[in-house]
Rosetta silent file (secondary structure, phi, psi, omega in degrees, C-alpha in Angstrom):
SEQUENCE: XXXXXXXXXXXXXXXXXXXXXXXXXXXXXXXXXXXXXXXXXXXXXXXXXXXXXXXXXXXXXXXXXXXXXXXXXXXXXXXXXXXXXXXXXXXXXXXXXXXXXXXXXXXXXXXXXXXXXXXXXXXXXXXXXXXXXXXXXXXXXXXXXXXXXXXXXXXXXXXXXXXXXXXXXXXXXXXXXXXXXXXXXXXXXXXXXXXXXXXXXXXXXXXXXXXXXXXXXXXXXXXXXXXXXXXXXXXXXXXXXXXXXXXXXXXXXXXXXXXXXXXXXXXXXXXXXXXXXXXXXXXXXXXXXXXXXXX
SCORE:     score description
SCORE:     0.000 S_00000001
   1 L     0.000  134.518 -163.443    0.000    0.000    0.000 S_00000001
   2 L   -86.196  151.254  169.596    1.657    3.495   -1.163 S_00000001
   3 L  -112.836  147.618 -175.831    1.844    5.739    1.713 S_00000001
   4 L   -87.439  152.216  168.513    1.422    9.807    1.469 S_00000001
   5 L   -73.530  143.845  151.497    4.626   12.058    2.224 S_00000001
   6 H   -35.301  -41.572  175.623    4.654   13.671    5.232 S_00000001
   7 H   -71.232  -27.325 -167.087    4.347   16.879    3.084 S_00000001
   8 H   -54.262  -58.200 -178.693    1.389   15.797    1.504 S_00000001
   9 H   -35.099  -45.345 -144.529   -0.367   15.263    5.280 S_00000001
  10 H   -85.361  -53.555 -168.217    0.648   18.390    6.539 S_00000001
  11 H   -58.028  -57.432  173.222   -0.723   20.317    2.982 S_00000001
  12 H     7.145  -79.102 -164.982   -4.083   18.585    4.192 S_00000001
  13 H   -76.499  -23.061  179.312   -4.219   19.585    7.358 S_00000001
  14 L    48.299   94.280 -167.042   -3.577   23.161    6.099 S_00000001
  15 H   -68.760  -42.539 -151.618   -1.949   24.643    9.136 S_00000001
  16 H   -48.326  -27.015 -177.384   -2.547   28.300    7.678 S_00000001
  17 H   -85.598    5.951  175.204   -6.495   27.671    8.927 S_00000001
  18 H   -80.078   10.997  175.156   -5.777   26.677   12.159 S_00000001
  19 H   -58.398  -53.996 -137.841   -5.209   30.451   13.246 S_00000001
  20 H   -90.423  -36.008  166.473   -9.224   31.735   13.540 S_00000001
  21 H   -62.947  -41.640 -174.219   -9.909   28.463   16.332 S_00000001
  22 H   -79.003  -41.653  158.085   -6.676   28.562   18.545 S_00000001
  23 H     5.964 -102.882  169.747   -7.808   32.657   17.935 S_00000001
  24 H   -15.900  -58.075  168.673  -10.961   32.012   19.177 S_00000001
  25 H   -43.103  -65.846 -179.059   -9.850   29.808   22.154 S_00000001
  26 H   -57.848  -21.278  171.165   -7.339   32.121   23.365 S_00000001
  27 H   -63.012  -42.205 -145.647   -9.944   34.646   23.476 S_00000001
  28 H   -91.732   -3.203 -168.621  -12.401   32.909   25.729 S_00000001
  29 H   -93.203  -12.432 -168.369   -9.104   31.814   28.625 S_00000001
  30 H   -81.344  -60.273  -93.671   -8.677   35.904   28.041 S_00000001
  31 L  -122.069  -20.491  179.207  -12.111   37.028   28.035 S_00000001
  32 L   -80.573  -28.407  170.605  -12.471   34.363   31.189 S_00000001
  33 L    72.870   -3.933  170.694  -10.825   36.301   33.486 S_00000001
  34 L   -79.655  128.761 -164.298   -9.335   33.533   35.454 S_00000001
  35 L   -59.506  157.112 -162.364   -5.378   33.947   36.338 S_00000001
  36 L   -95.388  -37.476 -155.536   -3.400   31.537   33.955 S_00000001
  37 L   -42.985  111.851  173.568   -1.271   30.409   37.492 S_00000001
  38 L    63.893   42.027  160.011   -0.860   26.782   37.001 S_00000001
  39 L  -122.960   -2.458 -179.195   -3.520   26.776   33.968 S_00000001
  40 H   -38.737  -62.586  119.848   -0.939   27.337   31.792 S_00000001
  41 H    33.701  -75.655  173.837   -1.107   23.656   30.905 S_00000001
  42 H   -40.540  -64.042 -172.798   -5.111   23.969   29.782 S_00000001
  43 H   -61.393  -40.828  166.057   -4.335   26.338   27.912 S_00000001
  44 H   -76.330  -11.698 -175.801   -2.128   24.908   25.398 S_00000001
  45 H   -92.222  -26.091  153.633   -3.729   21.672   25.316 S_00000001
  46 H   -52.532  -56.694  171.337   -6.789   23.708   24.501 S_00000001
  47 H   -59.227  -34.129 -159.519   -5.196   25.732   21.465 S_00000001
  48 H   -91.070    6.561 -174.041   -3.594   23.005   20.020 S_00000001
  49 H   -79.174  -30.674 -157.519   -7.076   20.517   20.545 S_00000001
  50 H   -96.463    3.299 -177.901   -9.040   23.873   18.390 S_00000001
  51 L  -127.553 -106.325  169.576   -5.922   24.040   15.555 S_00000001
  52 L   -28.579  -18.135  173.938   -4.103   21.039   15.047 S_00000001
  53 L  -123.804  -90.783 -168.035   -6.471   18.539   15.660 S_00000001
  54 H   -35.813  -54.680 -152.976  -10.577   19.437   15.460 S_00000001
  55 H   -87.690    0.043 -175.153   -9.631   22.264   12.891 S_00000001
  56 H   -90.952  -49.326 -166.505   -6.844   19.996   10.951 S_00000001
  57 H   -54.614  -32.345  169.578   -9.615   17.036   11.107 S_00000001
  58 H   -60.230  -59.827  143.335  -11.913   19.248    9.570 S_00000001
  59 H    -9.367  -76.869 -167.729   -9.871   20.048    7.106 S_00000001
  60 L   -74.524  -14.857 -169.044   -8.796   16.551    5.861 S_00000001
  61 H   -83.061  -43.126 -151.149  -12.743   15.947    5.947 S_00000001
  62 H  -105.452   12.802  176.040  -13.749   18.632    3.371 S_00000001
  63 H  -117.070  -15.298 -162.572  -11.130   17.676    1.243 S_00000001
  64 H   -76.140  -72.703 -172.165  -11.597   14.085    1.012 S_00000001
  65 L   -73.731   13.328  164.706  -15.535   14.612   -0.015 S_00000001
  66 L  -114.382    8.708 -174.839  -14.394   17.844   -2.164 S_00000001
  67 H   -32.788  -47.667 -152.828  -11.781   15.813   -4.186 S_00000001
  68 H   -79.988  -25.067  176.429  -14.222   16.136   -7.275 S_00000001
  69 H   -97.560   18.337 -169.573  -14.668   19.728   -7.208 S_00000001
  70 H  -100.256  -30.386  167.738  -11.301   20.614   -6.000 S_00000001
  71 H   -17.756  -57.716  164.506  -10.276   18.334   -9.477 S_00000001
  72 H   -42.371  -77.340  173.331  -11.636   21.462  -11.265 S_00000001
  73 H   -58.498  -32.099 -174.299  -10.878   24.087   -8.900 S_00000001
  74 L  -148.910   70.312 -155.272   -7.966   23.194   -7.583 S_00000001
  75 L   -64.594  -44.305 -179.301   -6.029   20.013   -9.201 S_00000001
  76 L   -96.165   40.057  164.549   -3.272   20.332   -7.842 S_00000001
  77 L   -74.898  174.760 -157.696   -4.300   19.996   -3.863 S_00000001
  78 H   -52.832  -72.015 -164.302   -3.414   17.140   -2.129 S_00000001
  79 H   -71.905  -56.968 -176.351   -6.062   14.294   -2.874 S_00000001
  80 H   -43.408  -19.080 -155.987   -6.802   15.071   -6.560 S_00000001
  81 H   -91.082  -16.164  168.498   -3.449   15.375   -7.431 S_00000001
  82 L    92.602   16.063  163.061   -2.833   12.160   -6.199 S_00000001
  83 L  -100.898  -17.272  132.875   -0.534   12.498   -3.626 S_00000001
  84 L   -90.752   96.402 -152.244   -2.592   11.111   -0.954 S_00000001
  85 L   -77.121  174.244  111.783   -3.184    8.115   -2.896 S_00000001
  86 L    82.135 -124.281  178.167   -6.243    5.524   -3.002 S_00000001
  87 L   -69.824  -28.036 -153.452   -8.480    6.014    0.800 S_00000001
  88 L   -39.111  -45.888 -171.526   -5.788    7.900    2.268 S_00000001
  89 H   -58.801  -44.302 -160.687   -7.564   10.904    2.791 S_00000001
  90 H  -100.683   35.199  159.920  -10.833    9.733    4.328 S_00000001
  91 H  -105.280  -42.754  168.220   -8.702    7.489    6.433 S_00000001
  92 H   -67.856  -39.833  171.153   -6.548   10.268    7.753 S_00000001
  93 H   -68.223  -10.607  163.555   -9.776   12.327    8.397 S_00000001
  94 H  -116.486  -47.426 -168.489  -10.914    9.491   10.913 S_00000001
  95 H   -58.228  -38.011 -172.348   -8.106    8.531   12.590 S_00000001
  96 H   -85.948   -2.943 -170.423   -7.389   12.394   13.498 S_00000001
  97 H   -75.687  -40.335 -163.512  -11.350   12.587   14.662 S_00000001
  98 H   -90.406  -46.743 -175.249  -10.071    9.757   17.272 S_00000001
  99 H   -38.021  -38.994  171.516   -6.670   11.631   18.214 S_00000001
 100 H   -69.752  -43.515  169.800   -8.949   14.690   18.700 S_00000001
 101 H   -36.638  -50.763 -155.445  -11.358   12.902   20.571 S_00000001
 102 H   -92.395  -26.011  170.518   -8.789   11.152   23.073 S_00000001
 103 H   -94.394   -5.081  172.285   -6.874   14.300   23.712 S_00000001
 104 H   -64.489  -24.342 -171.491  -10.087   16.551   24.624 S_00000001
 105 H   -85.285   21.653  163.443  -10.598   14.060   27.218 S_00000001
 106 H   -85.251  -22.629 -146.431   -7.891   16.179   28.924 S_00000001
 107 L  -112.001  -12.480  170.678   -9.757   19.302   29.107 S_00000001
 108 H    97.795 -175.821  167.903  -12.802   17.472   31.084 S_00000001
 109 H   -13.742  -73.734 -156.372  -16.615   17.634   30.457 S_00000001
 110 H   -55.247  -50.483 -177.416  -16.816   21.034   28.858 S_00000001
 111 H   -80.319  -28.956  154.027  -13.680   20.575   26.477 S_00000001
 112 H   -97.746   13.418  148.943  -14.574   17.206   25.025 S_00000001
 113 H   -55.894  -24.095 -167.840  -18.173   17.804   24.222 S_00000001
 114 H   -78.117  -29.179  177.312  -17.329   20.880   22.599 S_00000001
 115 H   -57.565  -10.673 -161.396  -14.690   18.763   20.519 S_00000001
 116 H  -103.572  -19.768 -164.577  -17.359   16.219   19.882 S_00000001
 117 H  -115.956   16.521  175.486  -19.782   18.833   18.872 S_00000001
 118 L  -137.928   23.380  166.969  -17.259   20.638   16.379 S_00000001
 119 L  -100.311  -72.712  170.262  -16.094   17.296   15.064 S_00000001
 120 H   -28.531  -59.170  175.819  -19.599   16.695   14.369 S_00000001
 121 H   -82.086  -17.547  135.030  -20.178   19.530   12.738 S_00000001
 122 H   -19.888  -60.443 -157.344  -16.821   19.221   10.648 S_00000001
 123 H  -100.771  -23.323  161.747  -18.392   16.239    9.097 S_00000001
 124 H   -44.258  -61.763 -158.049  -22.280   17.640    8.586 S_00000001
 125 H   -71.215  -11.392 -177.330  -20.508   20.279    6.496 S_00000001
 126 H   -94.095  -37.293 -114.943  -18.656   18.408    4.728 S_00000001
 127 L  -128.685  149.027  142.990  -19.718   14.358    4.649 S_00000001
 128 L   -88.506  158.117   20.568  -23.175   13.572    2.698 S_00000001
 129 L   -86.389  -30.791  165.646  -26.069   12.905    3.304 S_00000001
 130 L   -24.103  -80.045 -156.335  -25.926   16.370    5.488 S_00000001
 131 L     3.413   76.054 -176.246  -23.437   18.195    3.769 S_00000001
 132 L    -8.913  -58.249  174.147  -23.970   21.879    4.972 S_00000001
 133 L   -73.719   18.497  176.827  -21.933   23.067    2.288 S_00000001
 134 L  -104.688   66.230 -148.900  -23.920   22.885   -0.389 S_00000001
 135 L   170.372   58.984 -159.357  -25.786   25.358    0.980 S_00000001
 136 H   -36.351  -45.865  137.511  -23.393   28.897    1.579 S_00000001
 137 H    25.879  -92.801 -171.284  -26.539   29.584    4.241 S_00000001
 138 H   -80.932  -20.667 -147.099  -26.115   26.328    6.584 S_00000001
 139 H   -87.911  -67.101 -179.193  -22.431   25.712    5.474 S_00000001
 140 H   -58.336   -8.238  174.376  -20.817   29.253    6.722 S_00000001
 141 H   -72.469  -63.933  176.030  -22.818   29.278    9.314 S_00000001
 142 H   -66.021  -87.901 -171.366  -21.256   25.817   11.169 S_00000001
 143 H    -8.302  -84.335 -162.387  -18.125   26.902   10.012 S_00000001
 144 H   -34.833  -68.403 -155.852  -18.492   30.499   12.274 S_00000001
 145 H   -50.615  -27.406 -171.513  -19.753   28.882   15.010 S_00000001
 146 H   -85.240  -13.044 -152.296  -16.935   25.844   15.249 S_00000001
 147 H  -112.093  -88.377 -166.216  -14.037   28.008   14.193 S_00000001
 148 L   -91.358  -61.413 -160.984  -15.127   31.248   16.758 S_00000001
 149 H   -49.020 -107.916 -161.513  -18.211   30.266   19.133 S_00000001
 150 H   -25.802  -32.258 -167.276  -17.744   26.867   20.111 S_00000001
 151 H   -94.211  -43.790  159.102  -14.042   27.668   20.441 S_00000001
 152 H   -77.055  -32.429  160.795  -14.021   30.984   22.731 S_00000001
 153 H   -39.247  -58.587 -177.252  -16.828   29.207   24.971 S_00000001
 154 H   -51.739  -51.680  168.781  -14.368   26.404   25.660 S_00000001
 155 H   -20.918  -88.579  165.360  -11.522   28.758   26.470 S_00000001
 156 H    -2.656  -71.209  175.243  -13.883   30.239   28.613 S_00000001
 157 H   -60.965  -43.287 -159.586  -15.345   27.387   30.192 S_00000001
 158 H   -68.550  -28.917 -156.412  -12.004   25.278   30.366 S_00000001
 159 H   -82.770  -44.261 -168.952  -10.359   28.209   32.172 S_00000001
 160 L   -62.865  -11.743 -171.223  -13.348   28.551   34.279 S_00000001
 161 L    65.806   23.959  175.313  -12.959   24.633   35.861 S_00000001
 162 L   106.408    6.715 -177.309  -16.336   23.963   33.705 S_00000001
 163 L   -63.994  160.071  158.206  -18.085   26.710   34.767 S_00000001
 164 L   -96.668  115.254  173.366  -20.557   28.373   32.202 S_00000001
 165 L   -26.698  178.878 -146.077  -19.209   31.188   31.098 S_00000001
 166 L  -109.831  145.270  168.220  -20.487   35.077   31.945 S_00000001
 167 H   -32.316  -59.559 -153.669  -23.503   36.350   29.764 S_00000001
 168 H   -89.340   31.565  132.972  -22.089   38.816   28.243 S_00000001
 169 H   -24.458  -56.555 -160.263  -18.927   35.981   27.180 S_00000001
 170 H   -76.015  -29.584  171.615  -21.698   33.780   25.292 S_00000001
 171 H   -41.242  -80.725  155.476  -22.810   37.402   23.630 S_00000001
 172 H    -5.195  -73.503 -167.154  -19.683   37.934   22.399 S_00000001
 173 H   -50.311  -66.150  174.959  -18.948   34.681   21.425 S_00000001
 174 H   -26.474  -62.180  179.374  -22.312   34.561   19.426 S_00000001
 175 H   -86.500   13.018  166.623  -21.716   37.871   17.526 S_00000001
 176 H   -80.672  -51.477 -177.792  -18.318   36.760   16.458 S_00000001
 177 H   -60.184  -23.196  175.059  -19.386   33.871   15.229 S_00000001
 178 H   -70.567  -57.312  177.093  -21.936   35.574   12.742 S_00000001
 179 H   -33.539  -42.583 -155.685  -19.025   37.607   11.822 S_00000001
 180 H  -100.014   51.736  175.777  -16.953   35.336   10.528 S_00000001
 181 H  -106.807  -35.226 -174.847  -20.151   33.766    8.247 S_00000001
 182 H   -76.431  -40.363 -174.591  -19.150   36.733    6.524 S_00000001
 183 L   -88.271  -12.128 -172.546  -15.008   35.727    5.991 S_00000001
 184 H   -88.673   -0.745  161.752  -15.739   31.966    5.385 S_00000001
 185 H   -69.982  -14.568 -169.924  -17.844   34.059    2.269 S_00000001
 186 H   -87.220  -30.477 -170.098  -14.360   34.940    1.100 S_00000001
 187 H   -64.314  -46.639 -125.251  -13.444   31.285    0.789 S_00000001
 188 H  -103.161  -65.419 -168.494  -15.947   30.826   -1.684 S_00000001
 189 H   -47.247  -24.874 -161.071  -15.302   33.214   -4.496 S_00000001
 190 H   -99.649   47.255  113.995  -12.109   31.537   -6.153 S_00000001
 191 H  -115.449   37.472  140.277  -14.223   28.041   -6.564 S_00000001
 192 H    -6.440  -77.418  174.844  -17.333   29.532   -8.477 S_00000001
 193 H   -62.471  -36.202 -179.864  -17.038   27.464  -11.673 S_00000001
 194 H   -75.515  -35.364 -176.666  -16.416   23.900   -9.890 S_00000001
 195 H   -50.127  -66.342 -159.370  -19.472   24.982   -7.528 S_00000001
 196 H   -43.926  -97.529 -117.385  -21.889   25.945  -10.529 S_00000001
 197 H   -77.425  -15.069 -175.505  -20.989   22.790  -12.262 S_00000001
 198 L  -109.204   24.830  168.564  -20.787   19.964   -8.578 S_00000001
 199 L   100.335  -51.934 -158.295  -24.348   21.726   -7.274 S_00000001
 200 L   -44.044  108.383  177.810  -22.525   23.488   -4.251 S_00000001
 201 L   -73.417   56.290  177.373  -24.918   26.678   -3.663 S_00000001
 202 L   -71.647  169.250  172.917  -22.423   28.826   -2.389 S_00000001
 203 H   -41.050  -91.474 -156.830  -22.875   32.585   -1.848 S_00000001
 204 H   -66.181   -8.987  157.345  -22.005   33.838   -5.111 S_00000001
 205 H   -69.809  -36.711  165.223  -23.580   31.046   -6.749 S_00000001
 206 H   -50.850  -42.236 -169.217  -26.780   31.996   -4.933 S_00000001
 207 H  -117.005  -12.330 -174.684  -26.514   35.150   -5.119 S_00000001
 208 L   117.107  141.640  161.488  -24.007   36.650   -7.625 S_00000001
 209 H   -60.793  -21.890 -171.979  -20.482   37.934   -7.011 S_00000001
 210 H  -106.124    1.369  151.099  -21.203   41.187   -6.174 S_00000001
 211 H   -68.252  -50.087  178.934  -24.145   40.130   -3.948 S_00000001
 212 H   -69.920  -22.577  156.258  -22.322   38.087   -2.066 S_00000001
 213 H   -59.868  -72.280  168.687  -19.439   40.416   -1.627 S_00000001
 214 H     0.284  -93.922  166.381  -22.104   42.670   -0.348 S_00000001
 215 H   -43.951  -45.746 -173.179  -24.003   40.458    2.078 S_00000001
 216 H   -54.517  -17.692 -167.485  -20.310   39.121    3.378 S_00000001
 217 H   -81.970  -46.534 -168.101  -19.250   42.987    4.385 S_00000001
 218 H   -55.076  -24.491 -174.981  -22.693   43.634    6.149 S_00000001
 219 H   -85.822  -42.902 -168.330  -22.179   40.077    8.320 S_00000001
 220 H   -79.604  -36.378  161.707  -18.971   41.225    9.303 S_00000001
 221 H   -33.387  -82.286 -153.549  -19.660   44.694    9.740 S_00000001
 222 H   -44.266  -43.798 -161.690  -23.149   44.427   11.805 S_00000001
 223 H   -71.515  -25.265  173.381  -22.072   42.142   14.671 S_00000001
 224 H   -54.078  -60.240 -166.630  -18.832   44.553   15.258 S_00000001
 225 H   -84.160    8.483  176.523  -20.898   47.381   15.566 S_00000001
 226 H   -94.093  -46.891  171.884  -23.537   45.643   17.974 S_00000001
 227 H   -44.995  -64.580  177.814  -19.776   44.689   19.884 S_00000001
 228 H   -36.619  -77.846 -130.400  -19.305   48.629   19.912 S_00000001
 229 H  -110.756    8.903  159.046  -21.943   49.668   21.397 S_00000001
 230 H   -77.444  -33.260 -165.579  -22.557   46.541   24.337 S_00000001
 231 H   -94.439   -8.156  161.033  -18.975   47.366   25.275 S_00000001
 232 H   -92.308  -18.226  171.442  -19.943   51.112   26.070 S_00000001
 233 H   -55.974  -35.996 -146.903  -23.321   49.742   27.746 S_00000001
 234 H   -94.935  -47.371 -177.483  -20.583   47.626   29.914 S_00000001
 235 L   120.509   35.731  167.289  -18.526   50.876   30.789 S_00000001
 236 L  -132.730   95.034  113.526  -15.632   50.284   28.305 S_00000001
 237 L     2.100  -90.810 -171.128  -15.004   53.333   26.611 S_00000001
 238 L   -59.609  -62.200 -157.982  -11.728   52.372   25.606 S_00000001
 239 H   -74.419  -36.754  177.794  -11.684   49.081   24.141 S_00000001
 240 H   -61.987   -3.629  172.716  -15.239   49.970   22.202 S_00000001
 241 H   -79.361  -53.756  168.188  -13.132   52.882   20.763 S_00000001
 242 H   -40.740  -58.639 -175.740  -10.537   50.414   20.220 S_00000001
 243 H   -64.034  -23.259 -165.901  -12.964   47.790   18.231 S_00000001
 244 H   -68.049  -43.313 -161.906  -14.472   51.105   16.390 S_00000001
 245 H   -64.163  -57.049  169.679  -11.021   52.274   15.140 S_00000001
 246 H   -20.091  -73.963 -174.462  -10.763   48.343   13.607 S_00000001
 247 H   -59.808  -63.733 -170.909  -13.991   48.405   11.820 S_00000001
 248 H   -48.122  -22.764  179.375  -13.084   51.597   10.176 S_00000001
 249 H  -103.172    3.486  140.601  -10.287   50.430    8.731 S_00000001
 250 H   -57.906  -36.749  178.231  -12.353   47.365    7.244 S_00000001
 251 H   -77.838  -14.412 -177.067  -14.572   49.446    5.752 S_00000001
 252 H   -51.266  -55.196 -160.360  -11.660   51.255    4.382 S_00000001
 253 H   -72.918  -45.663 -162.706  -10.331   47.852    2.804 S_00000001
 254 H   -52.898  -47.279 -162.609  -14.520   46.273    2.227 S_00000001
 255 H   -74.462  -39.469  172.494  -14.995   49.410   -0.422 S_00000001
 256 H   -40.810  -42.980  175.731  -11.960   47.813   -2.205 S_00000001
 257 H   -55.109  -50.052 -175.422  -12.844   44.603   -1.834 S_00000001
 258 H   -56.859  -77.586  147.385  -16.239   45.471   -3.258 S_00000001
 259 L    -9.374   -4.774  172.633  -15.030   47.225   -6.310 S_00000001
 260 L   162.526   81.151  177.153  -13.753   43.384   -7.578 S_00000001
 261 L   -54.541  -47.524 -127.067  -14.609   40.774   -5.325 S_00000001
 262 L   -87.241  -57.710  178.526  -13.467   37.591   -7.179 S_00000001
 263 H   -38.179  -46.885 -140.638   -9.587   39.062   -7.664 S_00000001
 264 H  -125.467   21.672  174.094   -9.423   40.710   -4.476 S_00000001
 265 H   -96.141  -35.498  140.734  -11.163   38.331   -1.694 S_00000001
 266 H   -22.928  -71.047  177.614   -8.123   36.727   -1.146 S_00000001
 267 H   -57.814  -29.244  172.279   -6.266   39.864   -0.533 S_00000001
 268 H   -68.899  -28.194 -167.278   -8.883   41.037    1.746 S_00000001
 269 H   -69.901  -14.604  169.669   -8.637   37.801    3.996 S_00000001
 270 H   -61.963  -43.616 -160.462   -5.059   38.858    4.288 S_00000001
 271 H   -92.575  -40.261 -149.123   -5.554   42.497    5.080 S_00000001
 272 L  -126.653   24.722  153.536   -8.915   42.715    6.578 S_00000001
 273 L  -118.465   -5.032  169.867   -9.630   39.652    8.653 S_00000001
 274 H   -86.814  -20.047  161.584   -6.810   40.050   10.798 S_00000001
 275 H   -82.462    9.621  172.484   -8.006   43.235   11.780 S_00000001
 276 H   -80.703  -53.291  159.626  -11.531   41.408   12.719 S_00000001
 277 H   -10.843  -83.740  150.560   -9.686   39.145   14.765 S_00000001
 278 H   -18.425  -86.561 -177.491   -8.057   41.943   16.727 S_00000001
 279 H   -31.357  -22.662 -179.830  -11.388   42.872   17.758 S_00000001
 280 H   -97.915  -20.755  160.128  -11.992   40.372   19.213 S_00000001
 281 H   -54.692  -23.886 -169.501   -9.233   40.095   21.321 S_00000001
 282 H   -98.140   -1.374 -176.626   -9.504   43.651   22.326 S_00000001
 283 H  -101.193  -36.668  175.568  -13.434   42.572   22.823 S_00000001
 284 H   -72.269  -35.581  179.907  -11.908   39.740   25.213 S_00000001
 285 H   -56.519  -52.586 -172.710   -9.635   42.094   27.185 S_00000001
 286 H   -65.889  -11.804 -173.522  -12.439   44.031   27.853 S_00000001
 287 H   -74.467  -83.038 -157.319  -14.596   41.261   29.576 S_00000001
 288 H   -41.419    5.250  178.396  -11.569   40.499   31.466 S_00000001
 289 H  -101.242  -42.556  142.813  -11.051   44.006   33.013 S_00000001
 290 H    -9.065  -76.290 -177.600  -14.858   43.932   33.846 S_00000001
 291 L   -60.903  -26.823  158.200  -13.737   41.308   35.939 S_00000001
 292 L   105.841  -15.349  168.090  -10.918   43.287   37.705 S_00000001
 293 L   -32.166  119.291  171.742   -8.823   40.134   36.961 S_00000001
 294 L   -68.795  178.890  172.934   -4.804   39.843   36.447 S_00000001
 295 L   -92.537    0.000    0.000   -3.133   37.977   33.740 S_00000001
């Protein structure tokens, strides 16, 4: 039986997406407000359970059952190209399901259900008979929440010894996760033609490119500016100044973006999702100064 190169695995697993989950994590252990003394531990076995494993597994999932339109779109990734040979793929994509599985059962209750319930939803979007993503709607949607919700809640919780996080935490969490419904819209534009032709309803097949550029600014846009003005209800000034200064310079980048989506969504996810990201950290800081908490 041929075996896959190491590089091949690793191209898979696509490290570059495992940023917006361990992100996401590290927000909710900020945003938790509990001192890291002797949680230090948690914490990395949290980031690397929401990047390297759940968000790698995912990964290896959506590539296995996108082989035929990534043929089109993208020939030369990993399984079409034939460099994960024969089963390899959907064989690697279970085996890392159990690895994720076995190390969450470090993190207690809180941390493996949530792994079990972003595993799950890994393979709805991906896996028929489910398969979210033919559907930009249901698909970007799971995506937000397992990538940012599900992923600052654990922080949160894990930090917390299992606690349930603070209201306005799950608030947060919640309007992040809508946000980024809007950047997993970015993903989308560069496979158009393989969508059209394998079914896949993505945003711009649904709706057009320059609808779907559209709707994607307004999802990211809205929940920021809902952030803004909860974090001056809560008596943070500063960091809602802080998230405000962000979003302006998205919209700065969005009217570019707009002006040629297909060319230029890729450059915004470069430019203009790291400064959504920022927000949210600077959205996490502010919980934890609520709390009166040290680092």
């Amino acid at each position: 039986m041929q075996l896959p190169a190491l590089s091949a695995v690793t191209e898979l697993f696509k490290p570059i997406t495992w940023f917006p989950p361990m992100w996401a994590f590290a927000c909710g252990v900020v945003a938790s407000g509990v001192s890291m003394d002797g949680r230090w531990l948690l914490a990395v076995v949290g980031v690397a359970l929401a990047g390297p494993l759940v968000c790698a597994t995912s990964q290896a999932v959506n590539d296995w059952y996108d082989r035929h339109v990534d043929a089109i779109n993208e020939p030369q990734r990993p399984i079409p190209s034939g460099r994960i040979p024969g089963h390899w793929g959907l064989y690697l994509a279970i085996l890392w399901t159990v690895v994720s599985l076995a190390v969450a059962t470090l993190l207690g209750p809180w941390g493996f259900g949530a792994a079990a319930l972003g595993l799950l939803l890994a393979w709805a979007y991906s896996a028929p008979p489910v398969r979210l993503k033919e559907n930009g709607w249901w698909g970007n949607a799971a995506c937000g929440i397992s990538y940012e919700g599900i992923a600052w809640i654990t922080g949160a919780a894990v930090m917390a010894g299992g606690a349930m996080p603070g209201g306005e935490s799950l608030v947060l969490a919640a309007l992040y996760s809508a946000g980024t419904h809007g950047i997993m819209t970015l993903n989308d534009f560069k496979a158009v033609a393989g969508d059209r032709q394998m079914g896949v309803r993505s945003l711009p097949v649904q709706l057009g490119v320059q609808g779907a550029a559209r709707v994607a600014c307004w999802l990211m846009a809205v929940p920021q500016v809902v952030v803004i003005a909860l974090l001056l209800g809560w008596g943070q000034p500063w960091h809602a100044a802080g998230v405000a200064g962000l979003l302006a310079a998205q919209t700065v980048l969005m009217r570019r973006f707009l002006a040629d989506p297909t060319p230029r969504a890729l450059w915004y996810s470069g430019f203009g999702v790291p400064l959504f990201v920022s927000g949210m950290m600077v959205s996490a800081f502010a919980l934890r100064s609520m709390t009166g908490a040290g680092a």
